[in-house]
C-alpha positions in Angstrom: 63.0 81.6 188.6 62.6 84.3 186.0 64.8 81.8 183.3 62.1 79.2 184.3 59.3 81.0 183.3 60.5 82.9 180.1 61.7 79.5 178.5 57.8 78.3 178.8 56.4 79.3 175.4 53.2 80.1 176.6 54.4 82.1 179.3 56.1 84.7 176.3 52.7 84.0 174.6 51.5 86.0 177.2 53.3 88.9 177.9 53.5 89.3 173.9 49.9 89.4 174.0 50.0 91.9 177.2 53.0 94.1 175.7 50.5 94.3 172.5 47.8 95.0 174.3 49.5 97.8 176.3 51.1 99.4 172.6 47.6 99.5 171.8 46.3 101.5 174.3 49.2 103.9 174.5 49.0 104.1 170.4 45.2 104.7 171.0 45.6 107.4 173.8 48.0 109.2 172.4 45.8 109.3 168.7 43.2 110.7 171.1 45.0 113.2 173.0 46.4 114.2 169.7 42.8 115.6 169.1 42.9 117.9 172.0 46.7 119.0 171.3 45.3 119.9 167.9 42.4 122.1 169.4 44.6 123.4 171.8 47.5 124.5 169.3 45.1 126.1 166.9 43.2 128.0 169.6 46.3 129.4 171.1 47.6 130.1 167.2 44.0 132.0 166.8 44.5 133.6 170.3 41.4 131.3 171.6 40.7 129.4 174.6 39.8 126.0 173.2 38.5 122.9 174.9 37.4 123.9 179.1 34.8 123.1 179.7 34.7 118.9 180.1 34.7 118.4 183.7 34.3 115.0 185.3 31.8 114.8 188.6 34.6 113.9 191.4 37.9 114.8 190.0 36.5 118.4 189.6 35.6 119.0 192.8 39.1 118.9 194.0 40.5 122.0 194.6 42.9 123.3 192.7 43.5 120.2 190.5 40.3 119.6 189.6 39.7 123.5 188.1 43.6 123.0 186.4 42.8 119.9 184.6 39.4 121.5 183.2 41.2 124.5 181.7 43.8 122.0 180.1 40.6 120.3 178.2 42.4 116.8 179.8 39.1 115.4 179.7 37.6 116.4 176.4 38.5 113.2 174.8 37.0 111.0 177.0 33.8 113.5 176.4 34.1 113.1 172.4 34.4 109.3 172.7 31.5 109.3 174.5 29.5 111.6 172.5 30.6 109.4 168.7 29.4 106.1 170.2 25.6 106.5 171.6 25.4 109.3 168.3 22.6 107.5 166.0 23.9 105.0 163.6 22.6 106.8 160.3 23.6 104.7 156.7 22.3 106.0 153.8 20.0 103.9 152.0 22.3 104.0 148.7 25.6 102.5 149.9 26.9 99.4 149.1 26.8 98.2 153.1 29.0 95.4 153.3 32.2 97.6 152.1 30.9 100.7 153.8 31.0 99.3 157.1 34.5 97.7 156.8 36.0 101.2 155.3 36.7 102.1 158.4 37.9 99.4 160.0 40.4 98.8 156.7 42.1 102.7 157.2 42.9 102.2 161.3 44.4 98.4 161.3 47.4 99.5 159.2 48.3 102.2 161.8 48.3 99.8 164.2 50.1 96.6 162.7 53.1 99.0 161.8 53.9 99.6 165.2 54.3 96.0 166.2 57.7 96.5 164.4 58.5 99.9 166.0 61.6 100.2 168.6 60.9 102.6 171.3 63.6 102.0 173.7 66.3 99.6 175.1 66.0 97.3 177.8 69.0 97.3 180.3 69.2 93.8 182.4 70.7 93.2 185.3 73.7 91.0 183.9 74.9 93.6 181.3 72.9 92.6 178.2 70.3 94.9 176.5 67.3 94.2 174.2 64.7 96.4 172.1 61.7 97.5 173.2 59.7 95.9 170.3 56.7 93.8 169.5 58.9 92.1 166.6 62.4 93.4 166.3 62.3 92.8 162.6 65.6 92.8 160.2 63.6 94.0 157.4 61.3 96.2 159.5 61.0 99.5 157.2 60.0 97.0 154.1 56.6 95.9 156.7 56.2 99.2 157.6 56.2 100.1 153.8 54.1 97.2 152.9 51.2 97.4 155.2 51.2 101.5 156.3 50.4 101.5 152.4 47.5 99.6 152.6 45.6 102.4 154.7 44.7 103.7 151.6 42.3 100.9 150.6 40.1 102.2 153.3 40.0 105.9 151.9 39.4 104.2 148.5 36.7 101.8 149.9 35.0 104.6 151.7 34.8 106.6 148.6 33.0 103.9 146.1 30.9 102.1 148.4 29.1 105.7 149.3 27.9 105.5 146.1 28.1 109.4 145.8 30.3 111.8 143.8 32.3 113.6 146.3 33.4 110.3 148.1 34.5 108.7 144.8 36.7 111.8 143.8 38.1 111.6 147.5 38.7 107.8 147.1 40.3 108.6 143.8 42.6 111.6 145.2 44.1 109.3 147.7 45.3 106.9 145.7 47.3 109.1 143.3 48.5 110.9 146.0 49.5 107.8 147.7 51.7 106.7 144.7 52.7 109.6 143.8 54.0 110.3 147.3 54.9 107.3 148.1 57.8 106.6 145.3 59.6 109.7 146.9 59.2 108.3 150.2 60.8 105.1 149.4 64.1 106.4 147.6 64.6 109.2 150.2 65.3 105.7 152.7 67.9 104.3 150.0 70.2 106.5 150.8 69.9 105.7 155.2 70.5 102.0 154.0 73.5 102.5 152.0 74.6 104.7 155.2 74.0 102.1 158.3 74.6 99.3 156.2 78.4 99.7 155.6 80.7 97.4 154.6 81.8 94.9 157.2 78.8 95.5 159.5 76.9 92.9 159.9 73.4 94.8 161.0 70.6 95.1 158.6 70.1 98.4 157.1 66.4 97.6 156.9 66.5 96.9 160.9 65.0 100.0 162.5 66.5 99.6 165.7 69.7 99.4 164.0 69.3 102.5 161.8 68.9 104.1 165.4 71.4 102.4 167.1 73.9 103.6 164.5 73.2 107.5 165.5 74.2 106.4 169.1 77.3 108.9 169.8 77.4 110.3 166.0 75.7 112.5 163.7 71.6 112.2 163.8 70.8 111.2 160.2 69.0 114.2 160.1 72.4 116.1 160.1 74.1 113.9 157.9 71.0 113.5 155.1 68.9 116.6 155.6 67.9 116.0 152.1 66.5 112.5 153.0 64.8 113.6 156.2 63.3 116.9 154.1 61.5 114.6 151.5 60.7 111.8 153.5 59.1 114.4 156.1 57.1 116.1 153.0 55.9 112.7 152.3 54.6 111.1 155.5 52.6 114.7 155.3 50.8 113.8 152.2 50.8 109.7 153.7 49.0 110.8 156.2 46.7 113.1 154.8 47.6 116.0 156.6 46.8 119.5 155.7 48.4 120.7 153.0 47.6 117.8 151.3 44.6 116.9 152.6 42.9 115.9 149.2 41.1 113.3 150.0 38.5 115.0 152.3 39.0 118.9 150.8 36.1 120.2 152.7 36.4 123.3 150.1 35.3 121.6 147.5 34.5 118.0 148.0 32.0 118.5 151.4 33.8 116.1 153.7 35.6 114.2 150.8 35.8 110.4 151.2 33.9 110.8 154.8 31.0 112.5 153.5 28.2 109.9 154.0 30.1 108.2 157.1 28.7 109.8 160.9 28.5 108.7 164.7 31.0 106.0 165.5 32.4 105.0 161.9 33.3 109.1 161.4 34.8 108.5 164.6 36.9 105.5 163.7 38.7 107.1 160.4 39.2 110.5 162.6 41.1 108.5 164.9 43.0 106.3 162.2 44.2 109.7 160.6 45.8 110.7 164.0 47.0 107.2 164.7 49.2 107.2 161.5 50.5 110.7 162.4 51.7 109.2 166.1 53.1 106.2 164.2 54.6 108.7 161.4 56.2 110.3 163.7 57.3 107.7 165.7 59.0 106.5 162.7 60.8 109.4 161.8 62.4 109.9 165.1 63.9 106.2 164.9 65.3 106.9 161.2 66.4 110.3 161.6 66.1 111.6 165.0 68.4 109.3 166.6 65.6 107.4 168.2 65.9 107.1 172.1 69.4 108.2 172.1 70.3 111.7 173.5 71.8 114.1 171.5 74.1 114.1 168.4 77.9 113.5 168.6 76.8 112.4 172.6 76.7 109.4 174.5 73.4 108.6 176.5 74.0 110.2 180.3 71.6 108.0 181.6 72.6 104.9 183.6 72.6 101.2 181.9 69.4 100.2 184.2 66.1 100.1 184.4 65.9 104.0 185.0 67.7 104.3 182.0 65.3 102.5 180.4 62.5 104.4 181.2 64.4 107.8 180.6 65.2 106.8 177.3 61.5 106.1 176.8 60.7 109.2 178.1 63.2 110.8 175.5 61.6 108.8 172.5 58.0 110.0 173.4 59.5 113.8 173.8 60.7 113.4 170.2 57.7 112.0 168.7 55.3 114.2 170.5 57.5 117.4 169.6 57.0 116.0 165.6 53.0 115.7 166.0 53.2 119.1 167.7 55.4 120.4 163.8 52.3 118.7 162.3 49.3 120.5 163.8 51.8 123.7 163.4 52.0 122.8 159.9 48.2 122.2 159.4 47.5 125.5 160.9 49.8 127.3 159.3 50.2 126.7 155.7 46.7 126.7 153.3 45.3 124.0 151.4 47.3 123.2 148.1 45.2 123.0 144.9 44.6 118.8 143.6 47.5 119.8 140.9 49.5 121.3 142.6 50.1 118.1 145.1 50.7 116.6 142.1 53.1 118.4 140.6 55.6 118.8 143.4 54.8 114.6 144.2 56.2 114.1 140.5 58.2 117.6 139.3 59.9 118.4 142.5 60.5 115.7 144.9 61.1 112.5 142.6 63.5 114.3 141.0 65.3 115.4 144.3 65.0 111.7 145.8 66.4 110.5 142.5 69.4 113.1 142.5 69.6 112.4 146.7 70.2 108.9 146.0 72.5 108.7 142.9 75.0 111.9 145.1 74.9 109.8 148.3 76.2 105.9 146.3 79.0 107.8 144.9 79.8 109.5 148.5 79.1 105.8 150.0 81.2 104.8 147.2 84.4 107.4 147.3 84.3 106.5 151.0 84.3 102.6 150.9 87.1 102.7 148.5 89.2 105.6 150.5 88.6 103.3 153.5 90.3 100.4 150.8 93.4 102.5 149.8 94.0 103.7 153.4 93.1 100.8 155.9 
């Protein structure tokens, strides 16, 4: 029966549509609750209380839980949604509207076409087989993730000239020299993970993120093997994403609210929740490359059974990876200050091209030494 129904096209029309529609929401909800984590993990770093207060009518009047879930601030973001969408819809009478309103609109879909191609887990079926958990198990699936997470920028950039105001133009401008200048150490600090998976004789793409994971099954996280790769590439999905340090785009210090300044209610809303959407995917993304993925530990096997409870506990694994890395990022932004505009620049092009560069030319002649040891002594 089951056979019957997936070889109807329309039928996997369907649940590809309902499997998107689920990554969305979780994508969403865990951009949102990435809000609260940051107030949380700041107030406890400051030795504050944070977000209590939110309380909805009938879950807090149940005893106990009801008081337990107000203290955690669970439903603060359900308060803040609220409160950006019936806010008054204020546009200044100077900006160019057309591009103003679509600024925002052009920074959050990136965020969330890049996860279409994002493996979260391994399906175990009841004959044996497995599959990734994917929306598109692509061969090449770093080069999209490359491709469109770098188009995120255009809505920073659109943001910034079609305020028609100073501040937002020099945000606008930051982020696009921080995005190239970033974005070149980004991509070599990867060379070297291809030239790892993709060894000869396999015959899985070293593009294929679910392969680059499924390669630390057992064996060394890449992590382990390239710290120097996971170090730069780490350093760079912080200034991708706009995090503090390198949070030049907005710079409250000195450009007011930087590329946001003339954007408020539901629009300031939309590029607050892009910026944590890309963290979620960021992250996401660095567990599969170098944090094994959904697979246990290094140099050991997964304990978990090949069937659907191993499914979900490897799942459950991924997400405890991914939310420990956003939890390194809000430590991060709380921790370190603000870098000055040349400063991010000079450790984009002084510092770490130079490293990716030297990281890539020492790991082709280890590749290298070892293909042709493997040669000599089959």
């Amino acid at each position: 029966m089951i056979e019957v129904l997936l070889s109807n096209p329309w039928v996997l029309v369907g649940l590809k549509v309902i499997a998107a529609l689920m990554m969305v929401g979780a994508v969403m909800t865990m951009a949102g609750y990435s809000v609260l984590a940051e107030r949380k993990v700041s107030a406890w770093m400051q030795g504050r209380v944070g977000p209590n207060r939110t309380v909805l009518p009938i879950i807090g009047s149940i005893p106990l839980i009801g008081p337990f879930l107000q203290g955690l601030g669970i439903f603060q973001p359900l308060a803040d949604g609220l409160k950006f969408l019936f806010k008054e819809e204020i546009v200044p009478g100077h900006v160019n509207k057309f591009y103003y309103y679509l600024a925002p609109l052009v920074a959050l879909v990136p965020a969330l076409t890049t996860m279409t191609v994002l493996p979260f887990g391994q399906m175990y079926w009841p004959d044996g087989s497995s599959s990734i958990l994917a929306l598109a198990d692509l061969e090449i699936g770093i080069l999209f993730v490359f491709a469109v997470s770098s188009l995120g920028v255009y809505g920073i950039v659109l943001a910034g000239w079609s305020s028609n105001s100073k501040y937002p133009f020099l945000g606008g401008i930051r982020s696009s020299a921080q995005m190239i200048s970033y974005e070149l150490a980004m991509g070599l600090s990867l060379l070297p993970v291809f030239l790892w998976v993709a060894a000869p004789g396999v015959e899985v793409s070293g593009l294929s993120l679910s392969a680059i994971a499924n390669s630390q099954q057992g064996a060394a996280w890449l992590v382990l093997v390239q710290p120097l790769s996971a170090l730069i590439f780490l350093i760079a999905l912080f200034a991708e994403t706009n995090r503090l340090p390198f949070d030049m785009p907005e710079s409250e210090t000195d450009l007011v609210g930087g590329f946001h300044t003339e954007y408020g209610s539901f629009k300031f809303g939309i590029f607050f929740v892009a910026e944590y959407a890309h963290i979620v995917i960021g992250s996401a993304i660095f567990t599969v490359i170098f944090l094994g993925g959904w697979h246990f530990l290094p140099f050991l096997a997964d304990p978990w059974p090949q069937t659907w409870v191993g499914t979900l506990i490897g799942v459950g694994w991924f997400l405890a990876k991914t939310i420990f890395l956003i939890f390194f990022f809000i430590w991060v932004r709380w921790t370190l200050p603000r870098f000055r505009y040349d400063q991010v620049m000079q450790l984009g092009w002084s510092k770490l091209l130079p490293l990716a560069l030297a990281n890539l030319v020492f790991y082709v002649i280890l590749v290298t030494w070892i293909d042709q040891s493997s040669l000599l002594n089959p």
